[in-house]
N, C-alpha and C positions, 0 to 999 in steps of 0.2 A: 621380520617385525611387521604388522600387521598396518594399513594406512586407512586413514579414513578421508575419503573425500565428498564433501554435499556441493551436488556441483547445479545446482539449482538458480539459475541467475536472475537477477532481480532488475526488471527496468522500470521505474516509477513517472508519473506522466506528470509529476508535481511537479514544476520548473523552477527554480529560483525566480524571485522578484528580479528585474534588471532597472540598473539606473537610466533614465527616464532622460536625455536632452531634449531641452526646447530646443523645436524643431522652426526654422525661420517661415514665415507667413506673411501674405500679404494683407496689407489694412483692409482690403475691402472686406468687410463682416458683412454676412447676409445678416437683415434687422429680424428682431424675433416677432414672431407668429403667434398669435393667441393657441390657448391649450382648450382643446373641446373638453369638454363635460364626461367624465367618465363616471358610467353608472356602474352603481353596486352590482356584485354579481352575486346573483339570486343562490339561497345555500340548500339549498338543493343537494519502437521503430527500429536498424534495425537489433537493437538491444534485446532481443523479446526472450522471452528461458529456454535456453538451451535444453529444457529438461527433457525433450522428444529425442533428442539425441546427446545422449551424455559423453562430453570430453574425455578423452583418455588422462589416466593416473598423474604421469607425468615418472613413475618410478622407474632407477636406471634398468632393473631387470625386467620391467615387461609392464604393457600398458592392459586398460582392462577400459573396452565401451560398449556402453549400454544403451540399450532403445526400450520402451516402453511404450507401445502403443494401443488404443481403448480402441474396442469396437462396440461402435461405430464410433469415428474420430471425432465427435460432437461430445463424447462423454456424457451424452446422457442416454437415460433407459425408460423406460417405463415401472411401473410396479410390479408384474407379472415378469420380467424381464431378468437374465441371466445377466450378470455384470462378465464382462470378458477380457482379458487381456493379453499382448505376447508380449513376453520378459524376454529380451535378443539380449547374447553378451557374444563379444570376439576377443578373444585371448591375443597377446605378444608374449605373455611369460613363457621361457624355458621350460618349462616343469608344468604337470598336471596341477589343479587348479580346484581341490573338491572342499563342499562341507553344506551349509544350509543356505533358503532361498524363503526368508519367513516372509509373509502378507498380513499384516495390521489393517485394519481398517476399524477407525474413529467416526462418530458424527460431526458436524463443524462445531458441536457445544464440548466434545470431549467425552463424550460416551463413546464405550468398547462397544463394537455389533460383531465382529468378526477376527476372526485371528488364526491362521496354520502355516505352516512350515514343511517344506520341500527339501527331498534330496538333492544336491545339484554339485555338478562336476562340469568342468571344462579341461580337455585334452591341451597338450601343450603347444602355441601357436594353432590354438585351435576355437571352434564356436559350440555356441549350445542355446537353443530355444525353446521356451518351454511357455502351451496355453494355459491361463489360467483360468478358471471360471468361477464366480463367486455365486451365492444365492441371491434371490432378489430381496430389497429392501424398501423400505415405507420411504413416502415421499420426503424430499429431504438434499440435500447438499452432505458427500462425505470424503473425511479424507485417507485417500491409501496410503501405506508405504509401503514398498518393496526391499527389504534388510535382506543384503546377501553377503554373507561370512565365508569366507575361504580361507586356502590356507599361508595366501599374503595376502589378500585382498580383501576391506570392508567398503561398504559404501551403503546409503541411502539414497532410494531414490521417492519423491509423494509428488503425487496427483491427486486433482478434485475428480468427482462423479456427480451428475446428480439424478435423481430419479423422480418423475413427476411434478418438474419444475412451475407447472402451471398450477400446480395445487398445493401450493408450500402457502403459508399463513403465516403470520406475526405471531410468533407467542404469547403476545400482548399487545393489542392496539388499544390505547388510551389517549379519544380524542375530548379534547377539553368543551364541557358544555357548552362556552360562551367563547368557541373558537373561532364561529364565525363572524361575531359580534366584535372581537378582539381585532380581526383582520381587516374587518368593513371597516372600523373606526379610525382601522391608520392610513387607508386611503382615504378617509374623508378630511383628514386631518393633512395627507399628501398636497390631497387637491386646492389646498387653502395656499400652500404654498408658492408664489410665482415663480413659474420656472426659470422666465429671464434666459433664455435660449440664446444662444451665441453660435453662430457658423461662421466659421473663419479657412475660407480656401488655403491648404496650404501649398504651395509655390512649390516646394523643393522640393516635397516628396510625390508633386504629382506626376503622371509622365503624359505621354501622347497620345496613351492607350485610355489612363485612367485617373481620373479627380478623387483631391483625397480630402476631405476637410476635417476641422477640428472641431468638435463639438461639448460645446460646455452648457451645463444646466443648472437650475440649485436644486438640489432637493431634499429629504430627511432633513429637520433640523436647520433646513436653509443651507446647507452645506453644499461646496461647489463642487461636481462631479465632472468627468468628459470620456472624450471616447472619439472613434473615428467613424466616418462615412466614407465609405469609397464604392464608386461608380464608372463605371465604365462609360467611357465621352461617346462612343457611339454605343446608343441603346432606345429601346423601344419606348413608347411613348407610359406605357407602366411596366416598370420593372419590380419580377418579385423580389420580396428582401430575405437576407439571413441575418436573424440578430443574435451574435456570440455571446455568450457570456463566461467571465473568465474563471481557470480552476482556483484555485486556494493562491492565496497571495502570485498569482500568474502575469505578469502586465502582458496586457491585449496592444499592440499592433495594428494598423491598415495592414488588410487582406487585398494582396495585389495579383492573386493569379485564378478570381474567380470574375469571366466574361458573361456569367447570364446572371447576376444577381447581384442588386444592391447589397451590400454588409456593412454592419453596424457592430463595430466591436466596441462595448462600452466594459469602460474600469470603474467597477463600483469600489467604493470609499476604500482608502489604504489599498488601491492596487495600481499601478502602471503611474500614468500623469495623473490618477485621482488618488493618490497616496497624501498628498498632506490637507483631504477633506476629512481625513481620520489620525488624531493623536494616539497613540498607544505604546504600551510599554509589556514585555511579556509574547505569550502567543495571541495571533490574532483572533480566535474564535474564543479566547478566554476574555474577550474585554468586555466587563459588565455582566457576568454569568451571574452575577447574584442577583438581577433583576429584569423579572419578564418586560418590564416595559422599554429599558434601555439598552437591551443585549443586541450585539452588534448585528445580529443576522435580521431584527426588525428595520434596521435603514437599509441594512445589504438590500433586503428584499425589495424594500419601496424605493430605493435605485434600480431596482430593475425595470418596476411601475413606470417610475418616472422615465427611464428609456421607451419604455413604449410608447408615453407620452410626445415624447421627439419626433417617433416614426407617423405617431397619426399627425403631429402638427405639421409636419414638415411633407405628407405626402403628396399634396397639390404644385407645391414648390418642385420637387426633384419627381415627381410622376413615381411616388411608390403605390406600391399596388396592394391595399390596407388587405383582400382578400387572400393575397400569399405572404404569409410572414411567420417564416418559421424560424424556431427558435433553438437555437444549437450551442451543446456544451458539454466538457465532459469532464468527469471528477466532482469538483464545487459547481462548475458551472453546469453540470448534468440536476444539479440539484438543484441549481437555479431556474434551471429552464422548466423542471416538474412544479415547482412552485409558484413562479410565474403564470404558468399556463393556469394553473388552479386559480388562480387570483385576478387571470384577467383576459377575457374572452377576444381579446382582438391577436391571440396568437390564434394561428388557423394547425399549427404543425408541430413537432418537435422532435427533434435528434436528442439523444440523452446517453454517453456513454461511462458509460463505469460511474452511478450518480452517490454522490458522499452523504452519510448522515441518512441513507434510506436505511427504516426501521431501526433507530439509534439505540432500543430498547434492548432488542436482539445483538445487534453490531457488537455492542459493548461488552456481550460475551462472549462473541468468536473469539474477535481480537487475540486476548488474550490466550487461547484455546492454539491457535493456527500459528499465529504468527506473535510469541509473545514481547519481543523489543522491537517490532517496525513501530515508529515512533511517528504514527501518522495522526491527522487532526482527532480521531474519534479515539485513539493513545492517550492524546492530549487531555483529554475528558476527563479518560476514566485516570488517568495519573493525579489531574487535579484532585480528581476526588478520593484518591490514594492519601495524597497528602495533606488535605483539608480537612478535618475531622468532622468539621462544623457545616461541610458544604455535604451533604450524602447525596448517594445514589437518589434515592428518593428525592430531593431537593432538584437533582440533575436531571431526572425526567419531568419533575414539576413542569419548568421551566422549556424543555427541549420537546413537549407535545405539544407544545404552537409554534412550533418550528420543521418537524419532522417531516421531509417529504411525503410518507405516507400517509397524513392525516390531509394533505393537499392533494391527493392521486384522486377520489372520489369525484372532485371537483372538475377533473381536468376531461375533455370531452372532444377535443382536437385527437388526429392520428399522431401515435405515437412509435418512435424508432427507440428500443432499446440494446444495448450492446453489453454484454458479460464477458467479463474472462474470471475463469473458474479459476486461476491460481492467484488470485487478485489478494493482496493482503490489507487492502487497504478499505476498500468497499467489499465485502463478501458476498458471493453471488444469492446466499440465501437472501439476503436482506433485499438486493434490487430485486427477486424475484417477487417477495413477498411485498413493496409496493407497488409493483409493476401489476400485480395479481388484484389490487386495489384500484387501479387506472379504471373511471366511467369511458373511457374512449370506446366506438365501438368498432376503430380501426386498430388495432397494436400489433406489435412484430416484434421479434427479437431478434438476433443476432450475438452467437458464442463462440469464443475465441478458448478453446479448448485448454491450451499448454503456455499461456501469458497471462502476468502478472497484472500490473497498473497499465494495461495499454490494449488496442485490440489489434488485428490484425490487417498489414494493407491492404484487402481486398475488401475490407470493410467500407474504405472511403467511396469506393467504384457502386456496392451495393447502395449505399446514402445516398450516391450523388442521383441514381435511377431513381430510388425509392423517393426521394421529393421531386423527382420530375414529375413520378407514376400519380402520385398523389395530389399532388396543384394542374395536372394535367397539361403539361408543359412539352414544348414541342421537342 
């Protein structure tokens, strides 16, 4: 009898929300600090997919594993460029092992480009390897599968490619006329707001090493946000900062095992300890979709404003060093930190991995295409709009092109670190490529995580931690 195994593992970087204990602090508040004047800006882990080496069967008569490896291990190619692959299988079955070894290959929208089928046999308690080489293909993100049928054994195995990553476009970029006008107005409308700043050392969670305080602001709507500062007690007379931002309902934490750099993890509205500056019912990115002016990601955003607001207020106070402050996050918070930076020129830098909601126009067709039940925010969207008859697609981008990262990339002019994993179901690597491709920066970099999903790879943190040395010029 014939077994099917899809042994493709799935590890997602989304974390559940965690409940939140007040944590004990002492009275002494540092008093709040006037907010300078911000001017407009001118409009101008180890879970990761086993899919590189696939699991054996588990069947009591013989097991069956497979490798799949791209060359070059980047998975990607050029246009002129031969796609290649080795299809490795090792037999345990008794018995010979023959029948077909088919190659599919889809675009990420669900177009056929390619499709043949192989003889293939495996001897018994034995192996068999075979190159494959495909034609070349237009620039683009695709997905393979490798369908190999024998005669106990089925299985699936898919991989991304992509080709000319730097030349991939938005199928449709529609940025709203009066989108800068929309975005200036709600920081001016921000800046009306007293921040009302509160620093509160807190006692318990600081150690020997490093002070950790609790930071509370109002902001959006007057709504009380916080977040943490943590500093290292010995440090330089300006130290550079990293300002977190967190993924999709994420609670952010003090960061306690970073020694050269201020960190500012803030939980904007409904997240960590800033969860009940936001009532809501349902999913979080759906609260207020029916209105461009109350939709949740216009206060998200202007909590992130108003955090930077903290860093400049508060830099003479703790010796931050307004010229290094980069800006790190990944998932939602990759999204936040590309929009941020569009929106407000005292970020000097930014890390951005696997960033949510780039090119949402696009997104909302993979989705469904790749990965049709992962049931992730930009799922959420298009399900709404599945079952609202009255709320359309068209209604959804109305709304979602003053919000799009991509329409904020132009804007952004700091270096930028970007981070892909092609097997990603949740951000598609076409889409960050295709605002990343948008990025005014005229520093940018990428970083692709070939054979993982929702996460990148540990030698990516090692690469970060150089790449903001190399760039704030840091000893």
């Amino acid at each position: 009898m014939k077994k099917s195994t899809y042994s493709l593992f799935i590890a997602i970087l989304l974390a559940p929300a965690l409940l939140f204990g007040q944590s004990k602090s002492s009275n002494d508040a540092i008093p709040s600090l006037p907010i300078p004047s911000l001017p407009l800006k001118q409009t101008t882990k180890e879970a990761s997919a086993k899919s590189a080496e696939e699991q054996p069967s588990g069947d009591e008569d013989g097991d069956m594993i497979i490798k799949v490896n791209a060359s070059p291990k980047k998975s990607l190619y050029k246009k002129d460029d031969k796609i290649k692959y080795s299809f490795d299988v090792k037999s345990t079955y008794k018995t010979k092992q023959e029948g077909k070894l088919s190659v599919l290959i889809n675009t990420d929208l669900g177009d056929k480009v390619y499709e043949k089928a192989y003889n293939f046999k495996v001897g018994k308690n034995g192996s068999e390897s075979m190159d494959i080489s495909i034609p070349p293909q237009q620039a683009g993100f695709y997905q393979i599968k490798f369908m190999l049928n024998l005669t106990d054994y089925d299985d699936t195995v898919k991989r991304i490619f992509g080709v000319d990553p730097e030349k991939i476009k938005a199928t449709t970029i529609s940025k709203p006329n009066n989108f800068d006008d929309f975005w200036d107005g709600s920081k001016q409308t921000l800046s009306k707001i007293a921040p009302q700043f509160k620093v509160t050392k807190d006692i318990q969670q600081s150690t020997k090493e490093k002070d950790v305080y609790l930071i509370e602001m109002r902001s959006w709507d007057n709504a009380l946000i916080r977040g943490w500062l943590t500093l290292p007690v010995k440090r330089p007379r300006h130290i550079p900062v990293k300002y977190r931002l967190p993924g999709y309902i994420v609670t952010m934490q003090p960061t306690m095992d970073d020694d050269e750099f201020a960190v500012f993890n803030l939980n904007v509205r409904g997240n960590g300890n800033s969860k009940d500056a936001l009532k809501y019912h349902g999913e979080y990115n759906l609260n207020h979709i029916d209105s461009r002016d109350e939709y949740i990601y216009r206060a998200v955003y202007m909590d992130c404003v108003r955090g930077m607001d903290f860093i400049s207020a508060y830099s003479d106070f703790f010796g931050l060093d307004m010229d290094k402050v980069a800006v790190v996050g990944g998932s939602q918070g990759a999204c936040l930190a590309i929009v941020l930076a569009g929106l407000d020129n005292r970020v000097k830098l930014v890390t951005a991995e696997l960033p949510l909601y780039s090119d949402l126009r696009d997104a909302i067709k993979i989705g469904p295409t790749l990965y049709p039940e992962k049931k992730s925010p930009i799922w959420m969207l298009n399900n709404y709009v599945q079952k609202n008859h009255y709320f359309t697609e068209k209604k959804l981008f109305a709304l979602w092109d003053y919000y799009d990262p991509i329409n904020f990339a132009p804007q952004v002019k700091c270096p930028v670190l970007l981070a892909v994993s092609l097997l990603d179901e949740l951000c598609p690597p076409r889409c960050s490529y295709a605002m990343y491709n948008q990025l005014g920066s005229k520093k940018k970099e990428t970083w692709v995580s070939p054979d993982l999903t929702h996460e990148v790879d540990e030698s990516y943190y090692q690469f970060q931690y150089y790449w903001i040395k190399e760039t704030f010029v840091l000893p």
